[in-house]
Residue, then its C-alpha position, 0 to 999 in steps of 0.5 A: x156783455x154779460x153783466x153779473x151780480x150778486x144780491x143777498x145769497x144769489x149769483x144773477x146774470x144777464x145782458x143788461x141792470x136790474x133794478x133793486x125792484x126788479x132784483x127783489x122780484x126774482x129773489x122772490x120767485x126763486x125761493x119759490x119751491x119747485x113743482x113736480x110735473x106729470x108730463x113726462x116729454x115736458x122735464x120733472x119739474x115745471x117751470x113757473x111763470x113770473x111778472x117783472x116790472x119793465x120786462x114782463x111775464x117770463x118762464x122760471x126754470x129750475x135744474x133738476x138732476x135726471x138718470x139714477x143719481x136724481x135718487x140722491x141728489x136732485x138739484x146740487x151741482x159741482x161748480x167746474x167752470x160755468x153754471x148749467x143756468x149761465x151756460x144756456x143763457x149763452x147758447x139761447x143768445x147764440x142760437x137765437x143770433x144764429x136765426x133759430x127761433x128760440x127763448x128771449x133769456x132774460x137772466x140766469x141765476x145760482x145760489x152756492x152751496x158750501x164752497x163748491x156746489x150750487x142751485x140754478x135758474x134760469x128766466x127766459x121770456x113766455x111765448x105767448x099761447x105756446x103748446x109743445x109739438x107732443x101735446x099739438x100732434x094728438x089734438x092738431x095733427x093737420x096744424x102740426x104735419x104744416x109744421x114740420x118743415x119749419x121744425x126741419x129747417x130750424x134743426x137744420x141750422x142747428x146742425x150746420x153750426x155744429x150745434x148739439x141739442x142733446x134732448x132733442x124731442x117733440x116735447x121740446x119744440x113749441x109753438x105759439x098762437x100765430x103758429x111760429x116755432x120754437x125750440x126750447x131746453x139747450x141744458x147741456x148742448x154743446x158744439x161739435x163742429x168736426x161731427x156736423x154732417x153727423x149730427x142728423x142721424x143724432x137728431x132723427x134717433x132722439x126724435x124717433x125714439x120719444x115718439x116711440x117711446x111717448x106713444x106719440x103719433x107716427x106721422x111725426x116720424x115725416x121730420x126730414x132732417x138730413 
């Protein structure tokens, strides 16, 4: 059951208590600015690492707006129902129920703005060593070429639930030090169970075009997702 609290200006959720200590820590980490990242598979924005008494190191990741409307307004967003933070909070604890291996969430946060707008985040666990599939490909190609079964058979459970990861890239799938495999960024993945055995070609052309368009090695074009 998720648990949500509010601490000075902050909205944060999680599975479980924080502590006033471990509270403090992540107020702390959010009113951090945000830094721009020069990579263009990797988002606009890099996420920044954090240290929290009782749970560790973790990623911090802020939502930033993309396409035109980015130009005039960044990082607000209207408040409908769920945050975009708590809403992904949701679908890493499904997938990750599901056997997809991907992110721990650690918590969720938002601060409003005005009455009904607001600022996100969310905090998920650090994979140790982890490098993206992008970056692996053109240092690594044999390790990564090893990899892409489990790539295909992690897409795959995704699609037999239904499940849309709608930046599906090379860019977003990760891999530690001991060569396991982690797919990352559910913002905005939705379910559509009535399309699943559609939800291949979706996958394939979403990969295909970044590899295209990113300059990205051809042999990653082997993902077989059917």
């Amino acid at each position: 059951m998720t648990i949500t609290e509010t601490y000075l200006a902050f909205q944060i959720g999680s599975d479980s208590h924080f502590s006033d200590s471990q509270k403090q820590t992540l107020v702390r980490e959010l009113a951090k600015p945000p830094e721009a990242n020069e990579k263009g598979l990797s988002g606009r924005i890099r996420p920044h690492i954090a240290e929290i008494e009782g749970i560790g190191r973790v990623i911090v990741k802020h939502y930033f707006r993309g396409g035109v409307l980015r130009h005039v307004n960044q990082r607000t967003y209207l408040k409908t129902g769920k945050t975009r933070s708590e809403a992904e909070f949701e679908t890493l604890s499904r997938v990750r129920g599901l056997g997809v291996s991907a992110p721990e969430p650690v918590a969720f946060a938002s601060r409003p703005r005005g009455f009904i707008f607001y600022h996100a985040w969310l905090f998920t666990k650090e994979i140790p060593g982890a490098e993206t599939i992008a970056d692996l490909s053109q240092a690594d190609s044999p390790r990564v070429a090893g990899l892409l079964p489990e790539v295909e058979k992690q897409v795959t459970t995704l699609m037999e639930n239904g499940i849309v990861h709608v930046d599906f890239h090379p860019g977003n799938v990760l891999v530690d030090g001991s060569d396991r495999i982690y797919i990352i960024d559910f913002d905005r993945s939705r379910t559509d169970n009535k399309n699943a055995s559609g939800l291949a070609g979706f996958y394939a052309s979403r990969w295909q075009r970044a590899i295209a368009k990113h300059g990205l090695p051809t042999f990653l074009n082997n993902l077989n997702l059917r």
